[in-house]
KOLPASE-553758 format. One record per residue (C-alpha): x, y, z; residue number from 1. Coordinates in steps of 0.001 Angstrom, whole numbers, plus 524288, in hexadecimal, padded with zeros to 5 digits. Layout:
BEGIN
+-------+-------+-------+-----+
|  east | north |    up | num |
+-------+-------+-------+-----+
|     X |     Y |     Z | NUM |
...
+-------+-------+-------+-----+
//
This chain:
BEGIN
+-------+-------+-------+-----+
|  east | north |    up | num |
+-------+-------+-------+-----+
| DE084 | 4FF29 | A9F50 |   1 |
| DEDAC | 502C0 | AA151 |   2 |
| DEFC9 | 50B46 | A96F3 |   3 |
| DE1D9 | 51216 | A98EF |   4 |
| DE7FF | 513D7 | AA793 |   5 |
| DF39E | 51A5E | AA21E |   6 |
| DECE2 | 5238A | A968A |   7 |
| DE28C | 52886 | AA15F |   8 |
| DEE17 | 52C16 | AAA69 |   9 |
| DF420 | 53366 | A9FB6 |  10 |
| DE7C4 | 53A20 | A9E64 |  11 |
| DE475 | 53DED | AAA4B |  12 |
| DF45C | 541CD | AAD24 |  13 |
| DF39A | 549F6 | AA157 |  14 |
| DE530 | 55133 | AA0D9 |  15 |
| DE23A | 55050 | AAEAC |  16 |
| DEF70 | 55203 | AB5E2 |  17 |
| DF63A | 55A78 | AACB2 |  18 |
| DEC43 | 55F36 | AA3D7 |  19 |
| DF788 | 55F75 | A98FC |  20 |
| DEBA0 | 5616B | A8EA1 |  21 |
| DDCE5 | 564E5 | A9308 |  22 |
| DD7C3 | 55E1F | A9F2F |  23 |
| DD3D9 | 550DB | AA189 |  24 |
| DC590 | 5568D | AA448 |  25 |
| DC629 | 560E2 | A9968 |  26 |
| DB95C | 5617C | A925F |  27 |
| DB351 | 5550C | A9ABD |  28 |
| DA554 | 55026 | A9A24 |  29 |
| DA5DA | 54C3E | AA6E0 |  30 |
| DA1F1 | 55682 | AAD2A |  31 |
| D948D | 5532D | AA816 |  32 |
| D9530 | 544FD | AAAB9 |  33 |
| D9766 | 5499A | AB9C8 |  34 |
| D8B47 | 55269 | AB6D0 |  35 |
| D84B3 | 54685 | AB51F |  36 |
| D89D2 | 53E22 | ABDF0 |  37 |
| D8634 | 547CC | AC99E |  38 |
| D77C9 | 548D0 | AC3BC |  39 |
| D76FD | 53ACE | AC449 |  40 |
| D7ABB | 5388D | AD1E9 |  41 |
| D7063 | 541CE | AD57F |  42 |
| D67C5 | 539EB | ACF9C |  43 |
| D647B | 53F2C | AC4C3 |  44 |
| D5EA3 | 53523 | AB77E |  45 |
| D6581 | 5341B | AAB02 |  46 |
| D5D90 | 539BE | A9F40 |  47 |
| D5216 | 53F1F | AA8E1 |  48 |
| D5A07 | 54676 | AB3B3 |  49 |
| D65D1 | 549AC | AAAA6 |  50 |
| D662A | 54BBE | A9AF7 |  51 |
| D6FEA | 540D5 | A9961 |  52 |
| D75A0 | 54037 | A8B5D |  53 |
| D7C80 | 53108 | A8D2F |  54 |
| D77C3 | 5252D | A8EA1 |  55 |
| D73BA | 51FE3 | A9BDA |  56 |
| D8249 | 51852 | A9D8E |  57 |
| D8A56 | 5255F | A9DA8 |  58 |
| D843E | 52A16 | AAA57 |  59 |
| D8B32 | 51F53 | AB329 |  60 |
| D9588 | 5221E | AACD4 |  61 |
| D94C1 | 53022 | AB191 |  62 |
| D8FD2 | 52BBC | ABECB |  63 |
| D9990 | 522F9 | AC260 |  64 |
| DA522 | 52D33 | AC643 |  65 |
| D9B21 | 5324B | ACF50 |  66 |
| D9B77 | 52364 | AD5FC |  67 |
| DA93F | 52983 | ADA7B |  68 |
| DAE67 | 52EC5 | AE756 |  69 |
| DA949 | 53CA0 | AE84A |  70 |
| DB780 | 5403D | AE9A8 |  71 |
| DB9F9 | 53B65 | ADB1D |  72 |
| DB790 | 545F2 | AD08F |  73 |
| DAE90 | 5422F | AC7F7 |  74 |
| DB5BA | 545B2 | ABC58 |  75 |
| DC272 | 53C46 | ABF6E |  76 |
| DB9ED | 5319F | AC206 |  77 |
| DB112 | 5327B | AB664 |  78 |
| DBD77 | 532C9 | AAF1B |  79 |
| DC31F | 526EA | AB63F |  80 |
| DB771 | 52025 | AB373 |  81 |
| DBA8D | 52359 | AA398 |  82 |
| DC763 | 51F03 | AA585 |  83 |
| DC31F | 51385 | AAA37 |  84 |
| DBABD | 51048 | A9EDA |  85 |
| DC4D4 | 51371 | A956D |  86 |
| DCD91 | 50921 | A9C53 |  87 |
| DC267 | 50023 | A996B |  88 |
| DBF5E | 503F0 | A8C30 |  89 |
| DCE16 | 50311 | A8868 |  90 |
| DCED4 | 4F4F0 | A8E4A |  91 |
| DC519 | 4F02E | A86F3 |  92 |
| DC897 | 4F52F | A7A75 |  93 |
| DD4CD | 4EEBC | A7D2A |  94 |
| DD049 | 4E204 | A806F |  95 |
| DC6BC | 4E4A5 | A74E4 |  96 |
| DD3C0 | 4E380 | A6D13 |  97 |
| DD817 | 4D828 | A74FD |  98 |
| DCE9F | 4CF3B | A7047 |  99 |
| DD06F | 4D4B7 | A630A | 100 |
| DDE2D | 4D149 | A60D0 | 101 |
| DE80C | 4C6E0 | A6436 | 102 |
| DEFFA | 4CBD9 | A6DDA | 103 |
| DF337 | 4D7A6 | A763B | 104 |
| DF8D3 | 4DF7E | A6BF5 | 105 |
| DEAAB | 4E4F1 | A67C8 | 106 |
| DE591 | 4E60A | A745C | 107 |
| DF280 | 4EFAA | A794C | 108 |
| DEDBE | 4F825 | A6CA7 | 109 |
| DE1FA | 4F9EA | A72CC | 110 |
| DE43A | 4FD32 | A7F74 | 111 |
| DEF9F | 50665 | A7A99 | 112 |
| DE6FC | 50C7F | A6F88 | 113 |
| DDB4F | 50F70 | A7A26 | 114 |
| DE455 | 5155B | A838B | 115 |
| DEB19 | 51E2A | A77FC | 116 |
| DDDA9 | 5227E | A7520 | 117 |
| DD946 | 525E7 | A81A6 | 118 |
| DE498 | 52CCB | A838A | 119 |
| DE557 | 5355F | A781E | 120 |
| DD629 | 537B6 | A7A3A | 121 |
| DD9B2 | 53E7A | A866E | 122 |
| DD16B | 53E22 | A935A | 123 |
| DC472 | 540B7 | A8C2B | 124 |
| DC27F | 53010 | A8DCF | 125 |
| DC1B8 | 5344D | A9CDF | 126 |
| DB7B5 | 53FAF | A9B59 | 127 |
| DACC9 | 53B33 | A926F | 128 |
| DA5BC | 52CA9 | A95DF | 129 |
| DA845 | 5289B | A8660 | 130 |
| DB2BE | 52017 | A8B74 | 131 |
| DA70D | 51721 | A9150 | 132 |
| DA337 | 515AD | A8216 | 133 |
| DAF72 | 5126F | A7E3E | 134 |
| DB0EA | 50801 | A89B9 | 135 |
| DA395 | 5024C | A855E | 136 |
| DA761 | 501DC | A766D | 137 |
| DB427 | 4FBF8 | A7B78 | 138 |
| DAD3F | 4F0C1 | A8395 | 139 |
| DA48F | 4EEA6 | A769D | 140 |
| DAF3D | 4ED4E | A6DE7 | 141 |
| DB3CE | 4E284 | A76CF | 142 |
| DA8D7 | 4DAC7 | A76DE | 143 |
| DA835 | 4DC95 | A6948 | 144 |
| DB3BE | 4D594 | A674E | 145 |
| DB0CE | 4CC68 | A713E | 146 |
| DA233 | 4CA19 | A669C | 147 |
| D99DA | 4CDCA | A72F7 | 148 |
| D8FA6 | 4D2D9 | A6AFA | 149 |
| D8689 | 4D501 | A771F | 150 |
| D904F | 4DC45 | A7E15 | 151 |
| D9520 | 4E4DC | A7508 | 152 |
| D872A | 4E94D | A7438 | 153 |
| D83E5 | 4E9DD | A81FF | 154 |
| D8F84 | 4F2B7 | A836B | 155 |
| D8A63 | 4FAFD | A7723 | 156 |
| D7E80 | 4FC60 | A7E99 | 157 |
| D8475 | 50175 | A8866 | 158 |
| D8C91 | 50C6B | A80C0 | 159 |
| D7FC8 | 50F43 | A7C20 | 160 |
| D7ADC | 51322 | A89FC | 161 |
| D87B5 | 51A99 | A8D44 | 162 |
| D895F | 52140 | A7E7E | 163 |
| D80C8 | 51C25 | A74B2 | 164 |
| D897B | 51B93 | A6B09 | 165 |
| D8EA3 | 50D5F | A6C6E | 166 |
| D8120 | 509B5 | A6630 | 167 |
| D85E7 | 50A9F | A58FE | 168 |
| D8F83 | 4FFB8 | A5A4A | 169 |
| D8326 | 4F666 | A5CE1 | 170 |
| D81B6 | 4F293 | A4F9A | 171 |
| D8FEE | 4EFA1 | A4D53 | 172 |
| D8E10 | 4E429 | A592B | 173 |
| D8370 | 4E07A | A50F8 | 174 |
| D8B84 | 4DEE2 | A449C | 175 |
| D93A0 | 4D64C | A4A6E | 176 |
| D8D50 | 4CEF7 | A52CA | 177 |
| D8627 | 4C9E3 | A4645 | 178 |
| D7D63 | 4BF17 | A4A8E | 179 |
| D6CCA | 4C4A7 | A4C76 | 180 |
| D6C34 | 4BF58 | A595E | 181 |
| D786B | 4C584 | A5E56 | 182 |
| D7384 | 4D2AB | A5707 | 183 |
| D66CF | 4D0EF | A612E | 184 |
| D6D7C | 4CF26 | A6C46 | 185 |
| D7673 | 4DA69 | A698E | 186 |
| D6D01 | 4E496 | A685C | 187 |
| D6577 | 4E02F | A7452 | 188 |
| D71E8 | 4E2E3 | A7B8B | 189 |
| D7320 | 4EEFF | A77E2 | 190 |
| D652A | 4F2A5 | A7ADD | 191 |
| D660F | 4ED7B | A8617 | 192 |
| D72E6 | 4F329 | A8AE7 | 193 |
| D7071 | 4FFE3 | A8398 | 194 |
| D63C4 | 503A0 | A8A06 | 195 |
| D6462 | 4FDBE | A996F | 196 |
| D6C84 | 50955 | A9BF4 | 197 |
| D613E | 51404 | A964E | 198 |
| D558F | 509BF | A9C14 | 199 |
| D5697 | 51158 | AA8D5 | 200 |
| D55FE | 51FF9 | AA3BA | 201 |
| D4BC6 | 51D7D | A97B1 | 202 |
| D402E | 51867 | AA259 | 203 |
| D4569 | 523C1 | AACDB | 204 |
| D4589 | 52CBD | AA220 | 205 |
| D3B9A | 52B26 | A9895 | 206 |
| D4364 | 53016 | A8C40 | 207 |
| D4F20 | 538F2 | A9137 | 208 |
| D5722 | 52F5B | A8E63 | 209 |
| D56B7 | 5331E | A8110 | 210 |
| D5D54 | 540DC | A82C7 | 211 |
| D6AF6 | 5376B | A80F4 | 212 |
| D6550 | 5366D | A7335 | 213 |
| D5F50 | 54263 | A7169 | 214 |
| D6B97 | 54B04 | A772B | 215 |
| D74E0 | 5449F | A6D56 | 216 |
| D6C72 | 543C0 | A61C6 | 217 |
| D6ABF | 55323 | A6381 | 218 |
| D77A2 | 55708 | A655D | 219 |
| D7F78 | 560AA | A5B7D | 220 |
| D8CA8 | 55F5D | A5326 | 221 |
| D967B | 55CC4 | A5C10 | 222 |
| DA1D6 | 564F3 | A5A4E | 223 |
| DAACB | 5597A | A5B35 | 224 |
| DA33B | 550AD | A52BA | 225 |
| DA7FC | 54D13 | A44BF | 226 |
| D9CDC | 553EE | A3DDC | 227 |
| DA2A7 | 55F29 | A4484 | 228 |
| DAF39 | 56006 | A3EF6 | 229 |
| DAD0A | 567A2 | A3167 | 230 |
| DA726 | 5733D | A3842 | 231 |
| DB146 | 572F7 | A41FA | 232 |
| DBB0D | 572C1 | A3613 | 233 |
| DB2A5 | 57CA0 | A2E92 | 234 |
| DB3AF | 58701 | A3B0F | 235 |
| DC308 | 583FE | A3BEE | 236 |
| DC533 | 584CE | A2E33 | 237 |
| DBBF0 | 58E2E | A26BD | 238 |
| DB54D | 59486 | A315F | 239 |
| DA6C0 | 58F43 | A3090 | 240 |
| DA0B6 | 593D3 | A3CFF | 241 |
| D9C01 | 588E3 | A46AB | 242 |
| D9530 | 5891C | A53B8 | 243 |
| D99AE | 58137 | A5F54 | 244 |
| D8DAF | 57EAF | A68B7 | 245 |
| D8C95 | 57A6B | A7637 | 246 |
| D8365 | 57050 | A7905 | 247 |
| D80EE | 56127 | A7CA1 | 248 |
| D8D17 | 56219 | A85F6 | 249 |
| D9644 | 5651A | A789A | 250 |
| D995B | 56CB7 | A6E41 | 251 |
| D91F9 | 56CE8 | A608D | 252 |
| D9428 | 57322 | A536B | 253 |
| D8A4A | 57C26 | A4C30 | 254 |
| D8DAB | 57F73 | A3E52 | 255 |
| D8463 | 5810D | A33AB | 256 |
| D8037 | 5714E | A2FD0 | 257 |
| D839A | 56A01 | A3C90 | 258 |
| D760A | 56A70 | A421F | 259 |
| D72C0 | 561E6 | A35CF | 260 |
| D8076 | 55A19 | A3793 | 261 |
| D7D07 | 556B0 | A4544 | 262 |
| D6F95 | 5523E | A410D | 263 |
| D751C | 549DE | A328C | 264 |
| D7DB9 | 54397 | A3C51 | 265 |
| D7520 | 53D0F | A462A | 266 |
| D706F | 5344A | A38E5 | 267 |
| D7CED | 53561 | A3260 | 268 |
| D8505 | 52F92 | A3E81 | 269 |
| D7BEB | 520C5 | A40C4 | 270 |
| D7C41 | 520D1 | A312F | 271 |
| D8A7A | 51F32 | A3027 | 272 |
| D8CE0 | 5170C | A3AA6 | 273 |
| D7F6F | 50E70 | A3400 | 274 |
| D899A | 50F65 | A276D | 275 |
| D948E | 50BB4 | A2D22 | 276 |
| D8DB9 | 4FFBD | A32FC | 277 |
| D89D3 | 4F9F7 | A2521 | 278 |
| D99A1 | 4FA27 | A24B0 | 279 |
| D984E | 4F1BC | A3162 | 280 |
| D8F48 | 4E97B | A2C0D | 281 |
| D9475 | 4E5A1 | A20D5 | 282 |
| DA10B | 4E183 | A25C1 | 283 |
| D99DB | 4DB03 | A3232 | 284 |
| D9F2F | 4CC58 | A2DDB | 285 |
| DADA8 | 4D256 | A2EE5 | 286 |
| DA97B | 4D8BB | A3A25 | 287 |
| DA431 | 4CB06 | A4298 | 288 |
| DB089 | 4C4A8 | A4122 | 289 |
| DBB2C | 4D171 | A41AA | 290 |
| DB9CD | 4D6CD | A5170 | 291 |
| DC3BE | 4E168 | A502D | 292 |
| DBE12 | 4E80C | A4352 | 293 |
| DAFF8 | 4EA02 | A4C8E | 294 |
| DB7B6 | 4F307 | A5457 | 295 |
| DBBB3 | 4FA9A | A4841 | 296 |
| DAD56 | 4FB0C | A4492 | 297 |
| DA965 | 50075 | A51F0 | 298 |
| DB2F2 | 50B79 | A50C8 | 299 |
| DAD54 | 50E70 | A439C | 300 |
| D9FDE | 51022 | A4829 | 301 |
| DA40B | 5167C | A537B | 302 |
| DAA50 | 520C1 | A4B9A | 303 |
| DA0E8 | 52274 | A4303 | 304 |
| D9757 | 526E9 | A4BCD | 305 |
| DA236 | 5306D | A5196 | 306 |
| DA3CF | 535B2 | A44D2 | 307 |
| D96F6 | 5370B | A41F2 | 308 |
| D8FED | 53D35 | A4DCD | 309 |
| D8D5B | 54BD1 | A4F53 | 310 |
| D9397 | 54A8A | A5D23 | 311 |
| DA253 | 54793 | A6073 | 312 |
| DA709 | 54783 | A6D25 | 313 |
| DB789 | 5438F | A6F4E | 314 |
| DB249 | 539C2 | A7816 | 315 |
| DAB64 | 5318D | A6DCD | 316 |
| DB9EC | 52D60 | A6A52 | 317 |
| DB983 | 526C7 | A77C5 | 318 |
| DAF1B | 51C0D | A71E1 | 319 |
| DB8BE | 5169B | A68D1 | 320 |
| DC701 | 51533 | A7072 | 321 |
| DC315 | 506FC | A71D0 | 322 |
| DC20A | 5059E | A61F5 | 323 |
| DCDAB | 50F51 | A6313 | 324 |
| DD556 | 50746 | A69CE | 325 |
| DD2C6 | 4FAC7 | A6281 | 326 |
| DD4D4 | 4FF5C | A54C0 | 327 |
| DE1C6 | 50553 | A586C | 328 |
| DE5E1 | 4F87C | A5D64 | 329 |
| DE1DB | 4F1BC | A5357 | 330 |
| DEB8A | 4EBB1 | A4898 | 331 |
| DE735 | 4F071 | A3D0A | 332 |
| DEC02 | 4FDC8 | A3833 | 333 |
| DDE43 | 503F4 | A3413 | 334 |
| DD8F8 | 501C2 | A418E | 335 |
| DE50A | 5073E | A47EE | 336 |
| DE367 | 512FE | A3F6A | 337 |
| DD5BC | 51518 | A43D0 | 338 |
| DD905 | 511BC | A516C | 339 |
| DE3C9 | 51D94 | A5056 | 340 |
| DDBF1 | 527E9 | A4AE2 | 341 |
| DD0F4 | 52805 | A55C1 | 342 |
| DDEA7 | 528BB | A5EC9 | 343 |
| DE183 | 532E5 | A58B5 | 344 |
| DD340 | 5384D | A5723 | 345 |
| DD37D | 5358F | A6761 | 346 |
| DE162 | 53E9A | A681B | 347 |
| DDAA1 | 54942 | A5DE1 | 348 |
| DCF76 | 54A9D | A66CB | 349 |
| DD78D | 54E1A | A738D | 350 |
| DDDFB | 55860 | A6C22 | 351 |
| DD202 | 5606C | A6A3B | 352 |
| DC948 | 55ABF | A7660 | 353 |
| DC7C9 | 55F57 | A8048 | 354 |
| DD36D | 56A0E | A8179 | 355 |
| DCEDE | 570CF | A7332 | 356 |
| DC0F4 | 56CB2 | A740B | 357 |
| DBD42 | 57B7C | A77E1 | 358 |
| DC60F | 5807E | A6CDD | 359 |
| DBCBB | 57767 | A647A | 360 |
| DB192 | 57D81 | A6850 | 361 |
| DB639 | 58B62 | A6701 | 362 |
| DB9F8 | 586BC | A576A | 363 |
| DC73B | 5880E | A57D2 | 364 |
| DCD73 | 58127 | A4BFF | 365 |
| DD95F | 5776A | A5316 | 366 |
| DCD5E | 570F0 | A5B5C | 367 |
| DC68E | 570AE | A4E2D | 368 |
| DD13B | 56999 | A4739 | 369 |
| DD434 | 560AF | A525D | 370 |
| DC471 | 55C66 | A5366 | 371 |
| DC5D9 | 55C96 | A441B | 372 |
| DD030 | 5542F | A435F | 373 |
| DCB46 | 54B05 | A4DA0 | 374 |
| DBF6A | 548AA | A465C | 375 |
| DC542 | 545E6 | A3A13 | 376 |
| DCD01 | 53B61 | A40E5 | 377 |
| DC04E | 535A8 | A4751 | 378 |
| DBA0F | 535A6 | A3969 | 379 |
| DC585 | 52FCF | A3211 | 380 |
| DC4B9 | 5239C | A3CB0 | 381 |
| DB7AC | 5220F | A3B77 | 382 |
| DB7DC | 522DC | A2C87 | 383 |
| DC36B | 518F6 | A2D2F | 384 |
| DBCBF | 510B5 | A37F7 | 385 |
| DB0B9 | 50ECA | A2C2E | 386 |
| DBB52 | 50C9D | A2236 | 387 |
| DC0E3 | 502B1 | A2926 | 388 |
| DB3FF | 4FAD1 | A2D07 | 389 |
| DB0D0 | 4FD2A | A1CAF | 390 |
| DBB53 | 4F542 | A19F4 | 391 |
| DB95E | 4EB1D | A234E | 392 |
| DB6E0 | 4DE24 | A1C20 | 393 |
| DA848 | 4DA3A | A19BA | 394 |
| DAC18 | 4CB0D | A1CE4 | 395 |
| DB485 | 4C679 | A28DB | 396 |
| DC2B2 | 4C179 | A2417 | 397 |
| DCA32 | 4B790 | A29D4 | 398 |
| DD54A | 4BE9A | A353F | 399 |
| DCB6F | 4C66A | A3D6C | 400 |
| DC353 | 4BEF3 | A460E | 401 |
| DBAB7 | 4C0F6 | A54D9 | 402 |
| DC3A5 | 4BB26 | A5E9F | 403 |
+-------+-------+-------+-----+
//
């Protein structure tokens, strides 16, 4: 906590105070969270009221600044509250690597790695409510290595009601959990957990609830995203015209092909991440008895879905500074290196977003190479993250054990 308190005031001292780069604020979403958050103390209903495209969890999350003094602006306080949660997120990860290892000596790593991260990931943690995902991934990786299979899904179902994404760790609990009757209980707890939260809006609203589903299934090529990257390259390099659009609240690519990219990767995206789980599977006997090598796993999947979606947002890197945190900590040297190159990855990203995002847009080629070369980074972990589970034993061996 102390060394969150300490990166924060460096942030704010720096971006805010001194604006010695872009502004603290630069290029915010929270401008439209306030949107929100003023709609909703008016009254107004999620889904029927106001096209909503989270979960049902993110609105508090909006709506709490405006719980405030009036005095209090509302963007300072929605970023205290993201501070706040990255405090959290960063102590559990660290006592996620206390019960790990013997010792402090782990744990320190932690805390140290998560607060390098944050840092070099500049104030973006404060200005987008991703941190919230990577608190609740944080708490799950504790009760993970605590074995509270129940609770690690409960607090998957809730990720799933604030960004849907935590969903497809579900099946990883599963795999190690093991037993059928723990499997059953499991997935009733995420039910459960997952859909209270929408209960409310689906009999106010009949079916808008489903424009969450519908908004991101129907969105374009990011401009950010992976799949991106060659015709970004392509413009830079040879020329090959591209079109930036406007629309979904960013910025998309249209070159000739993406149209069908977009659409190969909405199957091509839950088919790796299906393939990477036989990997899982097959190694799941290793994986019951060897608690730190889960976390490794988690990261992989993670990843993979980064990699592999036809949207990428800098945030996203926000849901893994807990695995972050604990690979970099960890003893052996292959985790470390992962650990390091999403640092990096984190330090890559604030060099192009948000003071050359524009620049981006317009196509000019050092934005281009920067997004380029942050990608390649991203991919290169997540390819080594697979590698690494691959050669995970397929039997548990004697020196790695649950504590």
């Amino acid at each position: 906590m102390v060394l969150q308190g300490i990166v924060w005031w460096v942030l704010v001292h720096y971006f805010a105070t001194r604006r010695i780069w872009y502004g603290f604020f630069d290029l915010s979403d929270i401008s439209l969270y306030q949107s929100y958050a003023e709609q909703f103390a008016r009254g107004a209903h999620l889904y029927t009221d106001v096209s909503f495209e989270y979960p049902p969890l993110a609105a508090p999350l909006m709506w709490l600044p405006k719980w405030l003094p009036p005095v209090t602006d509302y963007a300072w306080a929605f970023a205290a509250e993201m501070m706040v949660l990255c405090a959290a997120a960063a102590a559990f990860a660290t006592a996620t690597a206390a019960r790990l290892a013997r010792g402090y000596a782990r744990a320190l790593g932690t805390a140290i790695a998560f607060a390098l991260v944050t840092l070099l990931a500049g104030p973006i943690a404060a200005n987008r409510f991703d941190i919230a995902v990577g608190l609740d991934l944080a708490i799950f990786m504790y009760c993970m290595a605590r074995r509270w299979w129940w609770a690690a899904a409960a607090l998957l179902g809730v990720g799933f009601a604030l960004k849907l994404m935590p969903l497809l760790l579900l099946p990883l609990v599963l795999v190690v959990a093991a037993k059928p009757w723990r499997m059953v209980r499991i997935v009733l707890t995420f039910v459960v957990t997952a859909a209270l939260p929408f209960i409310p809006h689906v009999f106010r609203s009949g079916q808008a609830w489903m424009y969450i589903f519908r908004y991101h299934a129907s969105r374009p090529l990011q401009i950010e995203s992976m799949s991106s990257t060659p015709y970004l390259l392509a413009h830079a390099l040879v020329d090959q015209q591209v079109l930036i659009g406007n629309s979904y609240g960013s910025q998309s690519l249209t070159a000739p092909g993406t149209e069908t990219l977009a659409s190969v990767l909405m199957g091509a995206m839950p088919a790796t991440v299906g393939g990477l789980y036989l990997l899982v599977w097959r190694r799941r006997h290793y994986l019951r008895r060897s608690p730190s090598d889960v976390g490794l796993v988690a990261f992989g999947l993670v990843m993979t879905f980064i990699c592999t979606n036809k949207v990428f947002s800098p945030q996203f890197l926000m849901w893994v500074f807990p695995f972050i945190a604990l690979l970099a900590s960890t003893p052996r040297p292959s985790r470390r290196i992962l650990g390091g190159l999403l640092i990096t990855a984190a330090l890559v990203t604030q060099t192009e977003f948000p003071s050359r995002y524009w620049d981006l847009v317009a196509l000019h080629t050092t934005p281009i190479l920067l997004v380029a070369a942050r990608n390649l980074i991203l991919v290169t972990s997540a390819l080594f993250a697979v590698v690494l589970i691959w050669r995970l034993p397929h039997k548990f061996r004697p020196g790695a054990h649950w504590p």
